[in-house]
C-alpha positions as CSV (number, residue, x, y, z in Angstrom):
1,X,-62.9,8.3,3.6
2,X,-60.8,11.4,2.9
3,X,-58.5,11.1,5.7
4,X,-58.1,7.3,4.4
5,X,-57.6,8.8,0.5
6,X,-55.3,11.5,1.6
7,X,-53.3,8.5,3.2
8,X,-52.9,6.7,0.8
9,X,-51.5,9.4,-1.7
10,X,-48.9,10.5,0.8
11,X,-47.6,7.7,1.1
12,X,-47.0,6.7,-3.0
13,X,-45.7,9.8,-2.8
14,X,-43.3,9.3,-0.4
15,X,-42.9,5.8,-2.1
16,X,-42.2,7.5,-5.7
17,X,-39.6,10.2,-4.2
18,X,-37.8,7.7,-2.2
19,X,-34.5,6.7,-3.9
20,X,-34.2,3.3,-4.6
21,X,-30.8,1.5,-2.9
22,X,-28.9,0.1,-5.2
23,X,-26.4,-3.4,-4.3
24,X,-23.1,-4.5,-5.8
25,X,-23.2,-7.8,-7.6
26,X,-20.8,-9.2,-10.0
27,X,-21.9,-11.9,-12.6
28,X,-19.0,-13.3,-14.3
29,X,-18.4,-15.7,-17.5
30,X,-15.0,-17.6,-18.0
31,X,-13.3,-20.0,-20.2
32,X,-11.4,-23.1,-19.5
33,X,-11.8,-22.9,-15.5
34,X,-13.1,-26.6,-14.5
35,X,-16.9,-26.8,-12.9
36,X,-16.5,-26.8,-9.0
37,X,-13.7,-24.5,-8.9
38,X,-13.9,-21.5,-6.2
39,X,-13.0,-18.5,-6.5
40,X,-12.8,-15.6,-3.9
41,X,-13.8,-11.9,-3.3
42,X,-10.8,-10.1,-1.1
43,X,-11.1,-6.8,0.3
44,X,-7.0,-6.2,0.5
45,X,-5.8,-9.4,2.3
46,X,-9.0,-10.6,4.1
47,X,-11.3,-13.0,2.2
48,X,-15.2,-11.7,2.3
49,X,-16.9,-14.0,-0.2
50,X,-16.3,-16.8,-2.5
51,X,-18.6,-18.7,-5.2
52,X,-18.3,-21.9,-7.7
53,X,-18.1,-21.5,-11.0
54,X,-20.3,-23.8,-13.0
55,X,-20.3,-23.8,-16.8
56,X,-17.5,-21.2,-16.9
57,X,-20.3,-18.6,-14.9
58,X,-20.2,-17.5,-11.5
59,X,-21.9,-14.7,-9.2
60,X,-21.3,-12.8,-6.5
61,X,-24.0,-10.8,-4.4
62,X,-21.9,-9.7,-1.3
63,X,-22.8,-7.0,0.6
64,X,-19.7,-3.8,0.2
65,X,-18.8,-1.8,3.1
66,X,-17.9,1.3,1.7
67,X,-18.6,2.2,-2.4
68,X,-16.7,2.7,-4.8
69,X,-14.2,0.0,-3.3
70,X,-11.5,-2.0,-4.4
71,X,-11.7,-5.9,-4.6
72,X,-9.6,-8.9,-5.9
73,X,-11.5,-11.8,-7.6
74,X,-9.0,-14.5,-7.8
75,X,-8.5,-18.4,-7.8
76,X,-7.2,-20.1,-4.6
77,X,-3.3,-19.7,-6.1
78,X,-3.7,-17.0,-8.0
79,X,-3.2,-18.1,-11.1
80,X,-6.0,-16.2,-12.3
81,X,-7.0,-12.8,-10.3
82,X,-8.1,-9.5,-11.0
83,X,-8.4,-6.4,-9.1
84,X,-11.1,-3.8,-9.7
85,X,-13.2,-1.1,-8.3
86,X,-16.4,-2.5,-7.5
87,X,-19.1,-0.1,-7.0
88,X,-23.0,-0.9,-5.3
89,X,-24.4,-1.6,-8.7
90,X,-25.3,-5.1,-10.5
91,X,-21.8,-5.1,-12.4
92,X,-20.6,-7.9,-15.1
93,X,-17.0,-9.7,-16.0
94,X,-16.6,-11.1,-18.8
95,X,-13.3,-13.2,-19.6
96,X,-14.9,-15.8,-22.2
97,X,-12.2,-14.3,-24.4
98,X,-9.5,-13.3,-22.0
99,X,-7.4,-14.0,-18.7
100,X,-9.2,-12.6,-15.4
101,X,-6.7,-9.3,-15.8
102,X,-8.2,-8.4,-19.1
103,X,-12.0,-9.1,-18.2
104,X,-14.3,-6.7,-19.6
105,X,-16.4,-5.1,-16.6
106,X,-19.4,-2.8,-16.5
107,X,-21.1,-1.7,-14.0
108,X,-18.7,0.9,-12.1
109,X,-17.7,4.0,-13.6
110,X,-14.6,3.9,-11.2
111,X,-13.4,0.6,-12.9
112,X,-13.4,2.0,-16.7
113,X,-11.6,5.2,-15.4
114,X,-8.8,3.2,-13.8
115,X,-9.1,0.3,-16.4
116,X,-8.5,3.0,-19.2
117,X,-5.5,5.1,-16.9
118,X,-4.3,1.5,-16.5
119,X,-4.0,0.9,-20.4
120,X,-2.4,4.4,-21.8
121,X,0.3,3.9,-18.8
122,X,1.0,0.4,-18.9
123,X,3.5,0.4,-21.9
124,X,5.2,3.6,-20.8
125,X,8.6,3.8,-19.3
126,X,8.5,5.4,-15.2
127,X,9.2,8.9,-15.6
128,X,6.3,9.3,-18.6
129,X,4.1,7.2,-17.0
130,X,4.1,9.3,-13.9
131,X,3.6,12.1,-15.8
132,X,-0.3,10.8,-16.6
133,X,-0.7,9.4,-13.4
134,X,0.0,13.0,-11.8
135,X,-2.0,14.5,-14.9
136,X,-4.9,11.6,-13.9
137,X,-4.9,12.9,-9.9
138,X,-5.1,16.9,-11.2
139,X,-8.1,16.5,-13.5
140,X,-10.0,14.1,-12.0
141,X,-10.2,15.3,-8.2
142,X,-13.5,13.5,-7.2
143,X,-12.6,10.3,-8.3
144,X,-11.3,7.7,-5.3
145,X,-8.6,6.2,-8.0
146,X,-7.6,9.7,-7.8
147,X,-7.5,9.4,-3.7
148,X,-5.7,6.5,-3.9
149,X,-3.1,7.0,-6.2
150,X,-1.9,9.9,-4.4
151,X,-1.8,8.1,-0.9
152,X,0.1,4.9,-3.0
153,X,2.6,7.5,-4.5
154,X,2.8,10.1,-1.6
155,X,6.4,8.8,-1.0
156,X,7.6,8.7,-4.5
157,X,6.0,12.1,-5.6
158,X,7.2,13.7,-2.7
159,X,5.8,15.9,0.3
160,X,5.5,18.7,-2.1
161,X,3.9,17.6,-5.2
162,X,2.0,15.5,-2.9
163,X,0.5,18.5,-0.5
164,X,0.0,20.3,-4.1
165,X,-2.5,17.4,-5.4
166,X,-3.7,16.9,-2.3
167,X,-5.2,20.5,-2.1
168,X,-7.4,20.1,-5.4
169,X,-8.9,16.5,-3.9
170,X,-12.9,17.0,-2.9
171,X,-13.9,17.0,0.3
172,X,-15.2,13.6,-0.1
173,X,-11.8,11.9,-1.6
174,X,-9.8,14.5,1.3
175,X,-12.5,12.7,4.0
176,X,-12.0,9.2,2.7
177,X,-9.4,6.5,4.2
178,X,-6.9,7.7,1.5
179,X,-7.2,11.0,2.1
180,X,-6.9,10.9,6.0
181,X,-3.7,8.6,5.2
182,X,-1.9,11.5,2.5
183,X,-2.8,13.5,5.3
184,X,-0.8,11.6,8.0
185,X,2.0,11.1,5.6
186,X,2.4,15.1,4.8
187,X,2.1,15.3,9.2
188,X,4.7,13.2,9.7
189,X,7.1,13.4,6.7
190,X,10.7,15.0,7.0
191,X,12.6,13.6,4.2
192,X,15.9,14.4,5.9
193,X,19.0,14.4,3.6
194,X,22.8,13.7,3.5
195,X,24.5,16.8,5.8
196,X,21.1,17.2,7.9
197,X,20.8,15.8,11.0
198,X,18.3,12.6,11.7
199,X,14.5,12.6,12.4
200,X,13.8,10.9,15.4
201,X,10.9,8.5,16.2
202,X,10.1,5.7,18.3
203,X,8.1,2.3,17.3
204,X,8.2,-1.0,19.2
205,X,10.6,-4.0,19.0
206,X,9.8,-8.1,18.6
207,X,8.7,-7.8,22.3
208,X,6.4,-4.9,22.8
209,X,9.2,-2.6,24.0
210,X,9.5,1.0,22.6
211,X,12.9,1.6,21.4
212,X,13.7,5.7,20.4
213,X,16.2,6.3,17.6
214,X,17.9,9.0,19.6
215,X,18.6,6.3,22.5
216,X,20.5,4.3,20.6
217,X,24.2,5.2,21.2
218,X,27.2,4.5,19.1
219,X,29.4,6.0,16.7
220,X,27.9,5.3,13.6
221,X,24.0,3.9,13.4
222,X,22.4,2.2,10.0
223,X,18.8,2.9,9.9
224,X,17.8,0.1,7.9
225,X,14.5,-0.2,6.1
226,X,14.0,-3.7,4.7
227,X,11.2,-6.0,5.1
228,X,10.5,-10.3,4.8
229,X,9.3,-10.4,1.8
230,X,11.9,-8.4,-0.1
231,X,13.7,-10.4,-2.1
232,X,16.7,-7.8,-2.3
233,X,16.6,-7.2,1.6
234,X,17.2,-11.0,1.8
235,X,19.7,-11.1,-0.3
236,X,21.9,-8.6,1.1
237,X,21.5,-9.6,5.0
238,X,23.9,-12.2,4.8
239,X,27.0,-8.8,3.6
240,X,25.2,-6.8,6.2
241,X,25.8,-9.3,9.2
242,X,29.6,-9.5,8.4
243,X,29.4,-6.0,8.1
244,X,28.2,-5.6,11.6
245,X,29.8,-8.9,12.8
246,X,33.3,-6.5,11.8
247,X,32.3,-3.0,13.1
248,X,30.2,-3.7,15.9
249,X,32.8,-4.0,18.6
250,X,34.1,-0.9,17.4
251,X,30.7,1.1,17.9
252,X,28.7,0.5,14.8
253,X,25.1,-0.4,15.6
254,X,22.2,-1.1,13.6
255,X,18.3,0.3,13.9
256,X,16.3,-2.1,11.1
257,X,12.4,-1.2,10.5
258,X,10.5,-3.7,8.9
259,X,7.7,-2.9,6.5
260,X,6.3,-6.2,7.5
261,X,2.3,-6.4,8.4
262,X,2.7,-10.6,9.5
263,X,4.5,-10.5,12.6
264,X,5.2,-14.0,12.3
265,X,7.3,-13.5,8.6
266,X,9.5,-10.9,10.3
267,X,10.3,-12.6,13.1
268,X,11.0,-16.0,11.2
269,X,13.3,-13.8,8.8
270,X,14.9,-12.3,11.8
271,X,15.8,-15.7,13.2
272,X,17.0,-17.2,9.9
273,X,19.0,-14.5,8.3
274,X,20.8,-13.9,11.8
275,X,20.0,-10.5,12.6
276,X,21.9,-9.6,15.7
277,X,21.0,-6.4,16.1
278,X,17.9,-4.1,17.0
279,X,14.5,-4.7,14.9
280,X,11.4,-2.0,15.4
281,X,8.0,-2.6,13.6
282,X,4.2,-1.1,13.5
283,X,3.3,-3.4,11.2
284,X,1.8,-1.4,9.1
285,X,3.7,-2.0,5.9
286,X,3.6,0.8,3.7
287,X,2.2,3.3,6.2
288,X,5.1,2.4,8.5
289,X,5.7,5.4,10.3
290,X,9.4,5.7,10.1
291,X,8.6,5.4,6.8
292,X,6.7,8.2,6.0
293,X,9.3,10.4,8.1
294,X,12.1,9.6,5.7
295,X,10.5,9.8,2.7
296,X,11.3,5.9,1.9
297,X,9.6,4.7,-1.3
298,X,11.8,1.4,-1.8
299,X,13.2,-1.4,0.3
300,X,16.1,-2.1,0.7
301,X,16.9,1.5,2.0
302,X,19.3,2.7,4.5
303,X,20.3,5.9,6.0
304,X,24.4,5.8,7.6
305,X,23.7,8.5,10.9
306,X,27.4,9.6,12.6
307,X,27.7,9.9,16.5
308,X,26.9,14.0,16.5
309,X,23.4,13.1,14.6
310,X,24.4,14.1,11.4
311,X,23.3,12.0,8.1
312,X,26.5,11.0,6.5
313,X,25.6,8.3,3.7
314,X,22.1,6.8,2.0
315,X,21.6,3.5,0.5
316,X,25.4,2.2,1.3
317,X,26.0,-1.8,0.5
318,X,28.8,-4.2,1.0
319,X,32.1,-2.8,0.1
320,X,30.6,0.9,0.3
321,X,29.3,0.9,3.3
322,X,32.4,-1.1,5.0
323,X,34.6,1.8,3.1
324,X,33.0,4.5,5.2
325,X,32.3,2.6,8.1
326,X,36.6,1.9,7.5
327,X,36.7,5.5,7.5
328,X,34.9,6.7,10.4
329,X,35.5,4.0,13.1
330,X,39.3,4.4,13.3
């Protein structure tokens, strides 16, 4: 009877210590969305849930991979969508008096830090509002917004004020996907400038086949950074084929990365905007790898490389670019 006693009180004690596991789930209340209409949970471009709402309420219980995470809750256009850190806790959104981008959440302690960041910075012009996001990154080094700010802005803070930051991050945030990716990005970066000569790399073309920077022989190269969906890229294709259309038999050649992640877009942008000349692509988007070797924090960009190696113009357009091209390929 003892053994059986002395059981039983080991195990509620077990019981009591044993911390109870917590889930995410999101209970939400809307205004003037009609009954029936779905709306979806997206982890970055991949759809993982999606509910009705009925009387202007809805609910999500999905199950998170990783916590604290960030997630999109949006209609099927996107007229309405909001993106928030979503933590393994019973959270709430409330937009009976708002749009889905103003929604009051609770629930994730992530979420109010970024939603108040989010509202001091909004208003502000770039240079001040930087400022507070660096400011954000130094005193709050366990936070993921933290983490992922400073693997969003790597490029545009620079290698330096980057590595700086990135030394104060915790273990955790310096463990996490966005710390592994500032990582890659201070590996890899080179930021070469006007006078030095070129950083090489190698990435694969529309077919699979690797194609090296250094391989590519002619008297001037344009390294091209654009991308599909780049609304300036687009625009300026059609000046940059009669550019190359004029200098190519001469020796001018053209290297264009694409930030593109759809291989489809990019090759269908390829096609219509006549772009006869050599296209490379990871497909990673922002965490191209040429891109984090030169720095590039903006599309369209574009780096003018002469036949010794040597960086001779950045960001040269139209009647620019055709000046020095003039200039060089005599």
């Amino acid at each position: 009877m003892k053994k059986i006693l002395f059981g039983i009180i080991t195990l509620l004690a077990i019981s009591c210590n044993e911390k109870k596991e917590t889930k995410f789930s999101l209970n939400g209340a809307t205004n003037g969305i009609e009954n029936g209409t779905t709306l979806y949970l997206n982890i970055e471009n991949k759809i993982i849930d999606s509910t009705k709402v009925e009387n202007n309420t809805f609910a999500f219980n999905s199950k998170l991979p990783s916590s604290p995470l960030q997630i999109i809750i949006r209609k099927k256009d996107f007229s309405q969508f909001r993106y928030l850190w979503a933590e393994n806790n019973p959270m709430t959104f409330d937009a009976t008096k708002t749009d889905f981008k103003n929604a009051k959440i609770t629930g994730s302690e992530s979420e109010n830090l970024n939603f108040s960041l989010n509202q001091k910075t909004d208003t502000l012009p770039r240079s001040e509002r930087q400022k507070l996001e660096i400011e954000f990154v130094k005193n709050n080094p366990n936070s993921i917004i933290s983490a992922s700010m400073l693997s969003f802005y790597s490029t545009t803070w620079g290698k330096e004020k980057t590595k700086e930051l990135y030394e104060q991050l915790s273990s955790e945030n310096k463990n996490s996907k966005f710390g592994k990716e500032i990582t890659k990005y201070i590996e890899l970066n080179k930021e070469p400038k006007i006078g030095e000569k070129f950083a090489d790399f190698e990435s694969e073309d529309q077919n699979g086949k690797l194609i090296k920077l250094s391989e590519l022989k002619g008297k001037a190269l344009l390294l091209e950074f654009w991308a599909s969906w780049c609304g300036g890229c687009r625009q300026e294709n059609p000046n940059l084929v009669k550019t190359y259309e004029k200098f190519n038999p001469k020796g001018f050649e053209i290297l264009a990365v694409s930030l593109d992640e759809d291989k489809e877009s990019w090759l269908k942008a390829i096609e219509k905007d006549g772009l006869n000349w050599e296209h490379v692509s990871d497909l990673k988007g922002q965490r191209n790898e040429a891109l984090l070797i030169y720095g590039i924090n903006g599309v369209p960009d574009n780096f003018l490389i002469a036949e010794n190696g040597e960086i001779i113009g950045r960001n040269l357009r139209g009647d620019e670019l055709n000046a020095k091209l003039k200039e060089i390929l005599k």
